[in-house]
Every structure is written in structure tokens, then in C-alpha cells.
Legacy VTK file of the C-alpha trace (Angstrom):
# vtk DataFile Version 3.0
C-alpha trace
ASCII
DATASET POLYDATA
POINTS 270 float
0.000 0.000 0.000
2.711 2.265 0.776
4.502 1.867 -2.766
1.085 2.814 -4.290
0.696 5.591 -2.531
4.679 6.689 -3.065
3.854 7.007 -6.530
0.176 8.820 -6.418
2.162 11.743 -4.067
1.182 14.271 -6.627
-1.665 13.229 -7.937
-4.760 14.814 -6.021
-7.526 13.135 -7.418
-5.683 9.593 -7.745
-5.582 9.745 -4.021
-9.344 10.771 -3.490
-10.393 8.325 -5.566
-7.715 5.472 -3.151
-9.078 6.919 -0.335
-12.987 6.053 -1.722
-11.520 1.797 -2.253
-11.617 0.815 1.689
-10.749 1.997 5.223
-7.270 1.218 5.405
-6.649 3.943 2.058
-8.876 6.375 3.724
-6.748 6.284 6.625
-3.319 6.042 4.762
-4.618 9.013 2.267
-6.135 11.095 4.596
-2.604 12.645 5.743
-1.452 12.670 1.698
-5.344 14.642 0.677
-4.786 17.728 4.019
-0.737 18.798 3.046
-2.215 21.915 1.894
-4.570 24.070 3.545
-5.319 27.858 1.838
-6.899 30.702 3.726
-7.699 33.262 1.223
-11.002 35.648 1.084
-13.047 34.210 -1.672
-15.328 36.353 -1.618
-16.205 38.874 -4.734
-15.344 42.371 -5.234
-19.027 43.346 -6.502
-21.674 44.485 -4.320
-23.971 41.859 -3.062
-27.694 42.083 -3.896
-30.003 43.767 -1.509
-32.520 41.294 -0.081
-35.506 41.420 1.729
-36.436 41.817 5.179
-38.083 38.451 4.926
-35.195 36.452 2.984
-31.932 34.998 5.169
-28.815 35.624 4.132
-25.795 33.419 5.229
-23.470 35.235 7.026
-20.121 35.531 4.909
-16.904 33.416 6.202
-13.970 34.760 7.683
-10.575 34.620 5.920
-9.209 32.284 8.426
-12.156 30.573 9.026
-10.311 27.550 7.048
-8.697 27.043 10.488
-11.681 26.403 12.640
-13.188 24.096 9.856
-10.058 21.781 9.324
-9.528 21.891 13.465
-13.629 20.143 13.356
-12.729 17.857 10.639
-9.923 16.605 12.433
-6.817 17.351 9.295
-5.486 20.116 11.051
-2.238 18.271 12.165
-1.923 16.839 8.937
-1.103 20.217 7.679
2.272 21.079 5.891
1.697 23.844 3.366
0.033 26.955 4.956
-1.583 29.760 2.970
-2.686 32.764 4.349
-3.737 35.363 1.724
-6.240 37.651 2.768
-8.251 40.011 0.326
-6.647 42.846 -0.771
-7.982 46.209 -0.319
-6.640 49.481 -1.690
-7.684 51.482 1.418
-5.545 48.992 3.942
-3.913 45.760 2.407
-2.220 45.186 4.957
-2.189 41.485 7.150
-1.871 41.823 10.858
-1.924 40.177 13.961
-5.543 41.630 15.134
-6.672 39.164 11.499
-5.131 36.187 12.949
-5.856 36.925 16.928
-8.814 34.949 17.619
-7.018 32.122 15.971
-3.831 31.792 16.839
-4.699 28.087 18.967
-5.354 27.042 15.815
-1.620 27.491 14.697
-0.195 25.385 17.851
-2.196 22.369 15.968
0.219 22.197 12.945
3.280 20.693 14.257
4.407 19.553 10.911
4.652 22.703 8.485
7.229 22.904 5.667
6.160 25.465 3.295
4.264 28.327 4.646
3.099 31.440 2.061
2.266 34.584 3.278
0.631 37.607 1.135
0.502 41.129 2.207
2.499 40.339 5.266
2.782 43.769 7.787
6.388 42.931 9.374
6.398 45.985 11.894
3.119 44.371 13.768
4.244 40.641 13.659
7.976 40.739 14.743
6.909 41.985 18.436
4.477 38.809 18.750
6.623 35.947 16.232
6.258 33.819 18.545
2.707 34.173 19.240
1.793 33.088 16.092
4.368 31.263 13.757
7.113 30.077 16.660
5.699 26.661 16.408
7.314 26.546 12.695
10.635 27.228 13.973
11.758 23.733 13.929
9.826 22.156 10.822
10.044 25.297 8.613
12.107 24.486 5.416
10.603 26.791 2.782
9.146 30.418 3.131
7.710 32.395 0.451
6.194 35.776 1.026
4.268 36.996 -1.780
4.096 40.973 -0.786
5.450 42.369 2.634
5.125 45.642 3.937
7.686 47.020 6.288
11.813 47.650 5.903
14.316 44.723 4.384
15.518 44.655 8.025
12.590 43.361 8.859
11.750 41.269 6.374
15.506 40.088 6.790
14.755 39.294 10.741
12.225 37.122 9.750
13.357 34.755 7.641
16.194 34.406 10.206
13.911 33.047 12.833
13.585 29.373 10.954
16.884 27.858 11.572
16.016 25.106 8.930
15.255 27.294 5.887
16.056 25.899 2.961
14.026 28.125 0.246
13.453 31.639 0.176
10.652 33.377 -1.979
10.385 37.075 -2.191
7.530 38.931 -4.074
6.607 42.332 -4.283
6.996 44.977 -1.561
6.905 48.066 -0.368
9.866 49.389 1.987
9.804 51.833 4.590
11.790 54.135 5.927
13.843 51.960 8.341
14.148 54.460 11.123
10.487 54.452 11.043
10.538 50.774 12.406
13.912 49.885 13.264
14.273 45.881 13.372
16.531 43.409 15.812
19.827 42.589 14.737
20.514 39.609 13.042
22.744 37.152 14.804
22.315 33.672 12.860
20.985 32.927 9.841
19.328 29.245 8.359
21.483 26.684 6.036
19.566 28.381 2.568
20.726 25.805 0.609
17.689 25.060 -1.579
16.036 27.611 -4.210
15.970 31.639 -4.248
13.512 33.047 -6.028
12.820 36.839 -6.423
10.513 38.880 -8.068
10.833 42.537 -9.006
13.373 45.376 -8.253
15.924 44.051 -5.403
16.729 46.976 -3.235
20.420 47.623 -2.572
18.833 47.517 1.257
17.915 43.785 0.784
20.972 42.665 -1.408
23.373 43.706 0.999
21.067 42.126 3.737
21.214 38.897 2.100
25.100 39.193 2.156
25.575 40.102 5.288
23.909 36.639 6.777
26.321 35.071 8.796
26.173 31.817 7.512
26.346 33.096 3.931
24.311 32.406 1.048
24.090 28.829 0.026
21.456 28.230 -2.661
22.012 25.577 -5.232
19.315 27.555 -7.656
18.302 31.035 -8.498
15.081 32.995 -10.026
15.213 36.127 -10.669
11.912 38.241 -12.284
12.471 41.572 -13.250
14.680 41.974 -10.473
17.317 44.499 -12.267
20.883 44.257 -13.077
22.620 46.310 -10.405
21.890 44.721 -7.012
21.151 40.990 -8.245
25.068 40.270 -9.616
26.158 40.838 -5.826
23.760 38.131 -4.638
25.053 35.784 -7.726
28.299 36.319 -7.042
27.526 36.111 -3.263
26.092 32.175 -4.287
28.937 31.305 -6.829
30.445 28.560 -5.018
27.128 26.742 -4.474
24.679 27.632 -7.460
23.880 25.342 -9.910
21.340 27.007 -11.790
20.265 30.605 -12.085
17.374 31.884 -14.317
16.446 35.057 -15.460
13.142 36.456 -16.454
12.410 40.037 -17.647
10.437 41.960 -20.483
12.071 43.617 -23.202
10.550 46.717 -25.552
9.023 45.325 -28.755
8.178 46.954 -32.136
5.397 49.179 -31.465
6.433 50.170 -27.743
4.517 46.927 -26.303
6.663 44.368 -23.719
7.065 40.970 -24.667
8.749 38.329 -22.514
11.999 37.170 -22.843
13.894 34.045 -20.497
17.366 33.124 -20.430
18.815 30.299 -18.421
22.356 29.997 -17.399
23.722 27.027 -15.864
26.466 27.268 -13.426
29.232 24.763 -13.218
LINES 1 271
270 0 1 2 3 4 5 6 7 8 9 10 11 12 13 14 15 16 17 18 19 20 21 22 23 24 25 26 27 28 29 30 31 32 33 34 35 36 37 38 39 40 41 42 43 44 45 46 47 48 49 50 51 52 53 54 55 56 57 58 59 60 61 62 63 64 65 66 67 68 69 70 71 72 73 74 75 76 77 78 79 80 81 82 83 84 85 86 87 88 89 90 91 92 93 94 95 96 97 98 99 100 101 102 103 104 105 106 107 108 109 110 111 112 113 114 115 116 117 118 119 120 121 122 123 124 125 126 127 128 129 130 131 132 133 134 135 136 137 138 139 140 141 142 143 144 145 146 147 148 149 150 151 152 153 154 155 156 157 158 159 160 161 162 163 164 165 166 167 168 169 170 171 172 173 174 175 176 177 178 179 180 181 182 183 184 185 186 187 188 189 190 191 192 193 194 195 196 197 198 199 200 201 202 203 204 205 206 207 208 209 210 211 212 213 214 215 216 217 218 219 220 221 222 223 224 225 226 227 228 229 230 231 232 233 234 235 236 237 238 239 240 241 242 243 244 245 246 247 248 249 250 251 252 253 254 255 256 257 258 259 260 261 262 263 264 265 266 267 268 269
């Protein structure tokens, strides 16, 4: 049963259907089927349809509502890819702690997180209280990627530092402060990093030098770079010349007629 199942690992819907056959596949998929669990606001932009004083309306579910239903279900533990993207508004896009408050228990349930993705991430709000909320990662943690962050590279720098077993690191967009506006703690160690860096749009010279300045180096066997720029990415690929393997770039170029078409170029690293 176990060699079955080793080779259905990626196959969603191969493993629902296993887990349909008898009780001893539900069981053994169950764990395989709950990896993943996304909290993200489905709900639509458009204004919902007035209704009448007479007619019942359901009342909407929270972002992180998710929690609370996988806790019932019992496939909270089995959790080891954590989403948390909120809606984004315009006025204040911003995810903080006073989203997550009420369920923070929730969080001590997943013992067994790898990958955890974070989207619109405030870092000034969540460095004070880390350990509130994500210190039970600390120890499983082996691949990070935050999607948009709002706050200084300092911050964002701290952060990452506080999962000794990081192995990947995924930066999206952001939007830096000031960082005397919300100074950060120093860095004093910094995880292995020996897996895959991937970042998206301009790297600040803030954040390169950050990256540089880990103490125990930069050690990633592969690189992915989006429209990242020129100037401050060579010092982080030079920075990861003795380990790299692979590094990619991705960027648009100016076409005929002023429009950007997309270009990629892969360079492999002996």
C-alpha cells in the first residue's frame, strides 16, 4: 500500500479516488489529501444584492475561518503547506496580527509545516508577537515564500532568520519603509539556505546587501530572478557562486510598437 501511494504523491484526485476503495486507504490518504490548507477571502469584489427583510442571508466566512473548519474535521495536524492570503484592499492591504488573533490556537495544531506562504504580510506588527503566532514553525520550517510584505528589508531580513532550517526563500513584491520608522533586531544567525531563491521585481540595494551580510552566507544551489534588475542581483550571484547550480532570469524587453514581450534566459552554473 505504501509503494502505491509513493507514486500517487502528486496526484490529487488519484488519491481521493484510493481513499474512496476501503478503510485502510482512507486512513493512509487522509494525511497525503490535508498537506495543503489555503486561507484566502473568496469572496467577490461586486456588491452583493439587496434582499428582503423576509429572505436569510448566510453570514459571509472569515478569511481564516479555514482554520476552525479543518480543526472540526480533524486534518489540522496533517497540515504542511500553509496559505494565508487575505483580500486585498486598496484602502488597507495590509495582514496583521488583530486578522489572525482569535485564531492563533489554531496554529499550535500544525506541528508539521514545511512550506508556509504569506501575502501582504505587515512585518512591523508581527515581529513583536513571532512567537505568538508562527514560533511553532521554527523547527519544521524548510521553505518560506512571502508573496508581498510591507515594512523595511531589516525586517523582512529578521524574519526569515527566525527558521533555523530554511532551505528556500521566496520574495515577491513589496513596499519598503523608511527603516528608522521601524527599526528591526539585529541579526545574529541565519538558516542553512541551501535550496532555491527566487525573487521577483526590483531588489533593493537595502535587501541585497542584507542577504550578504547573513552570517552563515548564502548557500542556494538555484536562483530565479523576475524583473529583479541588473545592479543589485550580480552581488547576490556572485555572493552564491560557489554553491549555485542554476540561475534563471526572467524580464520583459521593448518590442516593435512600444509593447513588452517576454523574454527568459537560463544559465547554468558549473
Amino acid at each position: 500500500m505504501d509503494e502505491i501511494l509513493s507514486y500517487l504523491l502528486g496526484d490529487l484526485g488519484a488519491l481521493k479516488a484510493c481513499s474512496l476503495t476501503c478503510k485502510r486507504l482512507l486512513g493512509a490518504t487522509r494525511p497525503l489529501i490535508h498537506q495543503r490548507l489555503a486561507c484566502f477571502d473568496s469572496r467577490s469584489d461586486h456588491p452583493k444584492p439587496k434582499v428582503s427583510l423576509f429572505s436569510c442571508r448566510k453570514k459571509d466566512p472569515g478569511v481564516f475561518d479555514r482554520l476552525i473548519d479543518a480543526d472540526r474535521s480533524g486534518i489540522l495536524p496533517y497540515t504542511q503547506h500553509l496559505i494565508f492570503q487575505p483580500k486585498y484592499h486598496y484602502s488597507d492591504p495590509r495582514f496583521t496580527p488583530s486578522d489572525l488573533q482569535e485564531y492563533s490556537p489554531y496554529l499550535r495544531s500544525i506541528t508539521k509545516l514545511h512550506t508556509l506562504t504569506l501575502d501582504s504580510f505587515y512585518l512591523p506588527q508581527f515581529i513583536p508577537v513571532f512567537d505568538e503566532y508562527f514560533g511553532v514553525f521554527t523547527n519544521t520550517l524548510r521553505h518560506l515564500d512571502i508573496r508581498r510584505a510591507y515594512g523595511t528589508e531589516q525586517q523582512l531580513l529578521y524574519i526569515v532568520c527566525q527558521f533555523p532550517l530554511l532551505e528556500d526563500l521566496s520574495i515577491g513584491y513589496s513596499r519598503w519603509e523608511r527603516a528608522e520608522k521601524h527599526p528591526a533586531p539585529v541579526v545574529t544567525q541565519s538558516p542553512p539556505l541551501r535550496g532555491k531563491l527566487i525573487l521577483a521585481r526590483p531588489v533593493s540595494k537595502e535587501l541585497s546587501d542584507g542577504l550578504m551580510a547573513f552570517p552563515g552566507g548564502l548557500n542556494f544551489h538555484s536562483l530565479e530572478l523576475f524583473r529583479c534588475g541588473n545592479m543589485n542581483t550580480r552581488a547576490i550571484l556572485a555572493a552564491c557562486g560557489h554553491t549555485a547550480a542554476s540561475v534563471s532570469y526572467f524580464w520583459h524587453s521593448q518590442a516593435d510598437g512600444g509593447e513588452s514581450s517576454p523574454s527568459i534566459q537560463v544559465y547554468t552554473v558549473m
